[in-house]
SERO-4910 file (N, C-alpha, C, O; in steps of 0.05 Angstrom, whole numbers):
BEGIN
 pado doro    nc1    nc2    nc3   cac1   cac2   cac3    cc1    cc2    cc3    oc1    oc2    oc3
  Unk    A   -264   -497    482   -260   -517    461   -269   -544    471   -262   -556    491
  Unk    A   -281   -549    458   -289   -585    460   -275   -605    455   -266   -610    433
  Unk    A   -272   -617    477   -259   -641    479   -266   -663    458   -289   -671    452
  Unk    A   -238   -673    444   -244   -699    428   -241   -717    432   -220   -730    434
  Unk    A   -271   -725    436   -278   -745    440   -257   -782    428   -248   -783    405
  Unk    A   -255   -801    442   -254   -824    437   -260   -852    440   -251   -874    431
  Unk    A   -285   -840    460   -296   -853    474   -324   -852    464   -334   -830    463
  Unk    A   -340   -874    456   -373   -859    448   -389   -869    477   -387   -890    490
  Unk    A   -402   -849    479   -409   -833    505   -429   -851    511   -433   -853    535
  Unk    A   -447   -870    490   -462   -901    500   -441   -923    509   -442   -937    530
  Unk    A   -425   -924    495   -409   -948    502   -382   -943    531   -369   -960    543
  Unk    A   -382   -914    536   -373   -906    562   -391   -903    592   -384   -907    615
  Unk    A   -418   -897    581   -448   -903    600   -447   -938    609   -444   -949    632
  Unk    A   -449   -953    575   -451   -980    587   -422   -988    597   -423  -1012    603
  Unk    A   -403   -980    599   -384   -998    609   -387   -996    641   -382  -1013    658
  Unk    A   -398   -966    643   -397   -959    682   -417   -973    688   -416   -981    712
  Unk    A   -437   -981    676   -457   -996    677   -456  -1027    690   -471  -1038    706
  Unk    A   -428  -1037    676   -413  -1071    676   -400  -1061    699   -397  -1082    712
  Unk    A   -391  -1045    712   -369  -1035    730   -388  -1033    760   -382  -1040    782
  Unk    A   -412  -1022    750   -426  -1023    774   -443  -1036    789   -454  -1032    811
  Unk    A   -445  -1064    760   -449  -1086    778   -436  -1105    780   -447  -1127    781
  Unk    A   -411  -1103    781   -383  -1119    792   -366  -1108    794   -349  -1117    778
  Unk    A   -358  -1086    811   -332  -1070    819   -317  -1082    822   -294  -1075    821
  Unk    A   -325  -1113    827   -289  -1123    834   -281  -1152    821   -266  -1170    826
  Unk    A   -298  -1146    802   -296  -1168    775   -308  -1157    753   -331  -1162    745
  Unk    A   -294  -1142    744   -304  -1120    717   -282  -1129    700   -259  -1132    707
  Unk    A   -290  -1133    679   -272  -1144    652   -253  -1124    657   -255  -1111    679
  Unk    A   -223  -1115    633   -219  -1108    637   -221  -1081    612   -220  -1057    609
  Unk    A   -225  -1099    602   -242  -1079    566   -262  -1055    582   -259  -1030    579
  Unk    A   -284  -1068    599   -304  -1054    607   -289  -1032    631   -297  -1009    634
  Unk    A   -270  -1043    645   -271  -1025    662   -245  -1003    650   -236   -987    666
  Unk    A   -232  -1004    616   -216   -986    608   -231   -977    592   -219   -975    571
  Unk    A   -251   -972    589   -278   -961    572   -289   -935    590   -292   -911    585
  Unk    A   -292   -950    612   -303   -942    638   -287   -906    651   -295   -884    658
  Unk    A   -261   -923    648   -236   -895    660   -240   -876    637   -250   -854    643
  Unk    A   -233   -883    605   -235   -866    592   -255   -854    592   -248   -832    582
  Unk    A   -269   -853    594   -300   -841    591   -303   -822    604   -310   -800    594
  Unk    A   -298   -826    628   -307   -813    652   -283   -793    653   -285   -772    665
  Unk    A   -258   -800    639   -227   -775    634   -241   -757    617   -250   -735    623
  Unk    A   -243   -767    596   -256   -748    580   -284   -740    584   -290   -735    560
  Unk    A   -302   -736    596   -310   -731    611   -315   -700    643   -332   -685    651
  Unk    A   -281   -709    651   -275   -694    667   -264   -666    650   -270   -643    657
  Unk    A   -241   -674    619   -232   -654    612   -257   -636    595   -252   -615    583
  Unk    A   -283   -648    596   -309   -634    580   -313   -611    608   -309   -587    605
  Unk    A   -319   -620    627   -334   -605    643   -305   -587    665   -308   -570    683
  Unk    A   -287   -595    658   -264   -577    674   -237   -567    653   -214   -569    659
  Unk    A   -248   -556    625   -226   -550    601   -204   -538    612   -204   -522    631
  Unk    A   -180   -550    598   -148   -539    604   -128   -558    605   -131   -583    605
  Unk    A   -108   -543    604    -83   -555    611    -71   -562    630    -56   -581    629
  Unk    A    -75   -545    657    -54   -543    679    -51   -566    700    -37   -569    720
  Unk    A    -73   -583    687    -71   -609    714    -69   -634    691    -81   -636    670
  Unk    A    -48   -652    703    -44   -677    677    -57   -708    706    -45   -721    724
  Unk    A    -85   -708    697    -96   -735    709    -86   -759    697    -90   -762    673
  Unk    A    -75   -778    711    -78   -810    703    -83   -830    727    -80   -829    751
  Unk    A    -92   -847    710   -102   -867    718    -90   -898    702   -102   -917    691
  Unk    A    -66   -892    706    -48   -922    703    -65   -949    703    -76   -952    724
  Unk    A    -70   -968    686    -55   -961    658    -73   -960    642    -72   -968    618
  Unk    A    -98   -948    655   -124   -944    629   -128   -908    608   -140   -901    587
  Unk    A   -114   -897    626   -115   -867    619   -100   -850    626    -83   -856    643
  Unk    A   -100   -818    616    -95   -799    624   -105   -781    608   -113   -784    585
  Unk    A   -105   -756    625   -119   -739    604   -111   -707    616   -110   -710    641
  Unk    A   -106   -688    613   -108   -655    616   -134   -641    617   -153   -636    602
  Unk    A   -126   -638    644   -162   -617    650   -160   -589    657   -156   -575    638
  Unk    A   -162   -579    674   -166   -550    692   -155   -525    678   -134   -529    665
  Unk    A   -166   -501    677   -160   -481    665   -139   -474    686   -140   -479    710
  Unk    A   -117   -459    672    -99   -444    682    -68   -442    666    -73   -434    643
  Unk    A    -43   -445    669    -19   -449    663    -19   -470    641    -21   -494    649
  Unk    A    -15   -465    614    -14   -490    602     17   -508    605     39   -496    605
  Unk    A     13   -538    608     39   -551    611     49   -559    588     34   -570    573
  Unk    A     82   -555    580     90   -567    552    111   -583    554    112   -602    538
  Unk    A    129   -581    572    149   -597    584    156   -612    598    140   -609    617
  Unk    A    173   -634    605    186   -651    633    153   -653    636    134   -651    622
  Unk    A    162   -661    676    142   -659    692    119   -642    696    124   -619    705
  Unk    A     84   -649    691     73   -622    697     82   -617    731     96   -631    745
  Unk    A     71   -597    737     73   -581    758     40   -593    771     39   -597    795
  Unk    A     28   -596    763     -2   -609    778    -14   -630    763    -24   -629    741
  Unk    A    -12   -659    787    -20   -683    777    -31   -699    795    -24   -702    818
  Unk    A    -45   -707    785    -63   -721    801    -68   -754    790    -83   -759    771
  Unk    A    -56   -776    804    -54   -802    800    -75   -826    818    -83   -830    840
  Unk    A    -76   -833    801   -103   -856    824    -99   -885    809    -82   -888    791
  Unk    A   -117   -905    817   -125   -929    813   -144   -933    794   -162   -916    796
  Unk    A   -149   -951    774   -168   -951    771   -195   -951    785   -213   -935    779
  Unk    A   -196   -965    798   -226   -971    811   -229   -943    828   -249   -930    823
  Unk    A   -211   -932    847   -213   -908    864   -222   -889    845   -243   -879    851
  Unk    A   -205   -877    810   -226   -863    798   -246   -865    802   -257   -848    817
  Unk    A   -265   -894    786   -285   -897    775   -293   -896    805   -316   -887    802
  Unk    A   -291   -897    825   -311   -887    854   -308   -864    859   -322   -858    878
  Unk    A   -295   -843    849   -299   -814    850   -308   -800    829   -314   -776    832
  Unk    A   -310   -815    802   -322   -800    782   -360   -805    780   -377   -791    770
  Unk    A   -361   -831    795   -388   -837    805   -390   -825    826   -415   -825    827
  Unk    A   -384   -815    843   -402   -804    868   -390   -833    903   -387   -825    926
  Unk    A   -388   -857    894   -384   -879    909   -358   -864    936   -354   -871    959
  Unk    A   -347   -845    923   -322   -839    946   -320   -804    941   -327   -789    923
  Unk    A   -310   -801    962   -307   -769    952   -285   -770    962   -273   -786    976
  Unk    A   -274   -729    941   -247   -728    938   -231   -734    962   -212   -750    961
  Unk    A   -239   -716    991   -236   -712   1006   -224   -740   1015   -199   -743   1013
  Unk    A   -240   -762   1025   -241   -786   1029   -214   -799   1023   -196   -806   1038
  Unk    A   -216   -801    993   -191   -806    979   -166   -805    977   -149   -821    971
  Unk    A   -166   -775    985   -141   -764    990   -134   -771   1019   -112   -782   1022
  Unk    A   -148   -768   1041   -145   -774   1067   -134   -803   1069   -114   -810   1082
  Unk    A   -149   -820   1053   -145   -851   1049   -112   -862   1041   -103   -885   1043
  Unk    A    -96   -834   1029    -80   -841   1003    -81   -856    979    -61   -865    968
  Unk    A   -112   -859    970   -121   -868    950   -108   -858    921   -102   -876    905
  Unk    A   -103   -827    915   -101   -812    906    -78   -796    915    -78   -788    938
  Unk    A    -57   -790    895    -39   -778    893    -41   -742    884    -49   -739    861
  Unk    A    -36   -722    895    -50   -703    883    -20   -685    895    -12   -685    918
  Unk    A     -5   -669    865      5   -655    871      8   -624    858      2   -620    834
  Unk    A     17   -604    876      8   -580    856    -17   -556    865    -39   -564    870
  Unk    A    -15   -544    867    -33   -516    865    -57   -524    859    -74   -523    877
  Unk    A    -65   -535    834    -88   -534    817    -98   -567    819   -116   -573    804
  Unk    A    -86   -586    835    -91   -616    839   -106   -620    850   -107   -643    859
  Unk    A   -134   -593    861   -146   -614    887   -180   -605    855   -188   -585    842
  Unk    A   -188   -641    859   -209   -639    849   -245   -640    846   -263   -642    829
  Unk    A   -239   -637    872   -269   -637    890   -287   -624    877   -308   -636    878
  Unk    A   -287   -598    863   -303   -579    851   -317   -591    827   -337   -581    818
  Unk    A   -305   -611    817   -307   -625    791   -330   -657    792   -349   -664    779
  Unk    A   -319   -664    808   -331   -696    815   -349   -696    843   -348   -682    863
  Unk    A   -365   -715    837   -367   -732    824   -376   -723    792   -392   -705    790
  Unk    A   -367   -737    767   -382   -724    739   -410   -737    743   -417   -758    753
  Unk    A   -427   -713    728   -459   -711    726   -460   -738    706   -477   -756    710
  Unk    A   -439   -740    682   -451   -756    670   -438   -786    681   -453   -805    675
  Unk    A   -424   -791    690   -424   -812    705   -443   -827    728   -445   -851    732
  Unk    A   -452   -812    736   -474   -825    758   -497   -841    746   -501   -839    722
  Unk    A   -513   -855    760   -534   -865    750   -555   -850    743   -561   -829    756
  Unk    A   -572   -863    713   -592   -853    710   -625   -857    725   -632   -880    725
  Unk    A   -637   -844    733   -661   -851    746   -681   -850    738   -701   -857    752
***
């Protein structure tokens, strides 16, 4: 099933766009353009329920096939920063990294997301 969309997928390109040439003075419009995009995004190319991603306080979203979650706490979640996303959904950091770093919060069975990221459509075009 395809993810619905809320993000239009030019104006989620150009926001990573504003983000990647000022990571550390990015509006803040551009850089919550930026997270959503790239969430939805993640739940296109990794469909499901069993993992609940956020990214306080621009997003969240449900990705990975497996156990669907309906209650309380999910059971696999995975929490980050903004900017630490947007450097792992670009390629700028890897998961590995991240997690080593404590960049990223990752709990659960189904929380490690290396297989997924960096997203294809996030990266630059050449």
């Amino acid at each position: 099933m395809a993810v619905r969309r809320r993000t239009d997928p030019a104006d989620g390109r150009a926001a990573l766009g504003v983000w990647r040439a000022a990571p550390d003075d990015v509006p803040v419009g551009a850089r919550r353009t930026a997270v959503r995009f790239t969430l939805e995004e993640l739940a296109d190319v990794a469909p499901g329920n069993s993992v609940e991603v956020r990214v306080p306080p621009d997003g969240a979203v449900q990705a990975v096939a497996g156990p669907r979650h309906t209650r309380g706490t999910p059971p696999n979640v995975v929490e980050t920063d903004p900017d630490t996303w947007l450097r792992l959904a670009t390629g700028a950091l890897t998961w590995t990294d991240a997690v080593a770093q404590g960049r990223v919060h990752a709990s659960g069975a189904r929380a490690d997301l290396a297989d997924w990221l960096p997203l294809q459509a996030a990266r630059p075009r050449a």
